[in-house]
Structures are given as C-alpha cells and as structure tokens.
C-alpha positions in Angstrom: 42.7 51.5 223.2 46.0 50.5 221.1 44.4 47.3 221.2 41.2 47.9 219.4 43.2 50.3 216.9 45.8 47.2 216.3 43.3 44.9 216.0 41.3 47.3 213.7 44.1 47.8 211.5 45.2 43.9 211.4 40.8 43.8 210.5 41.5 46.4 207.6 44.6 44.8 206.3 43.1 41.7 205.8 39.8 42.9 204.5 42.3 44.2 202.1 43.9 41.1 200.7 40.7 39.8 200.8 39.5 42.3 198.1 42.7 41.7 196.1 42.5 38.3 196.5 38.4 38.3 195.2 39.1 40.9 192.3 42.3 38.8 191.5 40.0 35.5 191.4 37.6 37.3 189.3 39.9 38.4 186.9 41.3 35.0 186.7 38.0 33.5 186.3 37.2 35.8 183.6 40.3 35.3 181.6 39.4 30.9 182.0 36.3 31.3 180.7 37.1 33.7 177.6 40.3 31.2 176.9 37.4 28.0 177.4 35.5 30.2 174.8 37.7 31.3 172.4 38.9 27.6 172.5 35.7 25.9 172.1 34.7 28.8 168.8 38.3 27.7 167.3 37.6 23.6 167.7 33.9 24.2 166.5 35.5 26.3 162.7 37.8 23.1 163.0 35.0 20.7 162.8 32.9 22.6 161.0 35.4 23.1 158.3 36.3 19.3 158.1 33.0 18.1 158.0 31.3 20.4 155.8 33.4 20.0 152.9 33.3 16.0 153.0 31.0 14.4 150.3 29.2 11.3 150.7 27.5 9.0 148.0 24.7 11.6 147.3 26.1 14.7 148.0 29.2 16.4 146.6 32.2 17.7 148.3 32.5 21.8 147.5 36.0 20.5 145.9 33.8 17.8 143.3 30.8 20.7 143.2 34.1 23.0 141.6 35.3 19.9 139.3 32.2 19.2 138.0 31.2 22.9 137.3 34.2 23.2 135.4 33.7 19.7 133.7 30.3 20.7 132.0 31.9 24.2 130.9 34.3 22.1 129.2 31.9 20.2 127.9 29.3 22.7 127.0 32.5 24.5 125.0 32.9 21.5 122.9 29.4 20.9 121.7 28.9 24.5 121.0 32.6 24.5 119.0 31.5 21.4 116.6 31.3 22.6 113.1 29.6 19.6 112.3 26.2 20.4 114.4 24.8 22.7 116.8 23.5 21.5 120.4 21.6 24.2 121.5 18.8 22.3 122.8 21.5 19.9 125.0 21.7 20.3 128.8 24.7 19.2 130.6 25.2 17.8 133.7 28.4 16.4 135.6 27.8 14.7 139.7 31.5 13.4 140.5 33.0 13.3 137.2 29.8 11.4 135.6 28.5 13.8 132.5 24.9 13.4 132.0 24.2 14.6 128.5 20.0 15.3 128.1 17.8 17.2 125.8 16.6 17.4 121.8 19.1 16.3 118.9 17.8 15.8 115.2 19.8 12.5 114.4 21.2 9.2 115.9 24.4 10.3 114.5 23.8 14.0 116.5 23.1 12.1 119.6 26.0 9.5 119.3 28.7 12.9 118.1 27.8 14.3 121.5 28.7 11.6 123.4 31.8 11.0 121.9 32.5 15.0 121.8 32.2 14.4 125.9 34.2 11.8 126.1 37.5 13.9 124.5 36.8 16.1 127.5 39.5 16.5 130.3 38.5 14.7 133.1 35.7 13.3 132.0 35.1 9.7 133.8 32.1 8.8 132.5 29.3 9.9 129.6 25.5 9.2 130.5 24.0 10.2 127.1 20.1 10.5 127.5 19.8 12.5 124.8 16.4 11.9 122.5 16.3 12.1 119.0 13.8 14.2 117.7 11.0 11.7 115.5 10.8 13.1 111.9 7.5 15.0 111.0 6.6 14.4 107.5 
C-alpha cells in the first residue's frame, strides 16, 4: 500500500509541474506573440509614415502640398494688394513650386503685371501665366 500512495504522490507531483510547466508555456507564448504584434504594428506606422509622405513626379509630398498652399496665398495676397488693378477673376495654382496663373484679365499689360507680381513672390520657382485677355466688345 505505501507503494501505490508513493507512487500516487510522485504521479501528482509531476502532474503538477506539468500544469506549471503548460500555463508557464502559455503565458510565454502569449507574451511572444503580443511582442511579434506590437512589433509588426510599430514597423508597419514606420513604413507607412515613410512612404506616405514621399512625392513622386505627379504627386506631391504633404511637405510640397504645405509649400505650395502657402505659395498661392502669397501670391493670391499680391494680386489682390496691386493698386494698379484688380484680379478678381485670376485663379492660382502652385504644384512644386510652379505658379499656374489662369482666368479673365482686361489688358496685355494686366496679364503681363500678374506674372511679374508672381514672380516677386517668396519662393516662387517658376510662373506659368495662362491667363486670357478679355477681347474688347465695341
């Protein structure tokens, strides 16, 4: 009988370590897989972050998409603060430093006064000025 209860407690003992040993490699699995995650979620906002603010030849970078925003403000403010004519009917555009200039002016000399208004502007690389003048109605 001291036999069976020996060997019945060596049975329980190690039916014992091999519950500690099972919620120990669960826990430890558990803990791998949330560091793989976590991991994996910090490369992807790595990539993502890298690669989503890079421009290419079409498409602006959100840096350049900034500049140029702030570009044709600038540009917009000087038009609109010549005393010598009034642009309301002038849309402007900027794509990488490039102001695009379109819409309706009365004269030549309108037309050609916008351009060079744009070109005075801060950062300004380059003026595309597709601006129509207006035929005379008589």
């Amino acid at each position: 009988m001291k036999k069976q209860l020996v060997s019945v407690g060596k049975q329980t003992k190690v039916q014992n370590e091999k519950n500690i040993m099972k919620k120990t490699s669960v826990s430890t699995g558990r803990v791998v897989k949330l560091s793989a995650l976590i991991t994996c979620l910090g490369a992807l906002v790595i990539v993502g972050g890298v690669t989503g603010c890079a421009g290419t030849s079409t498409k602006q970078s959100t840096g350049e998409y900034i500049d140029d925003k702030a570009e044709s403000a600038r540009v917009q403010k000087a038009l609109s603060a010549d005393s010598e004519y009034k642009y309301g009917d002038v849309k402007v555009q900027t794509f990488k430093g490039v102001v695009q200039l379109s819409g309706f002016v009365n004269s030549r000399d309108q037309k050609n006064r916008a351009g060079d208004l744009a070109r005075k502007v801060e950062g300004v690389r380059e003026v595309e000025n597709n601006i129509t003048v207006k035929e005379a109605v008589n």
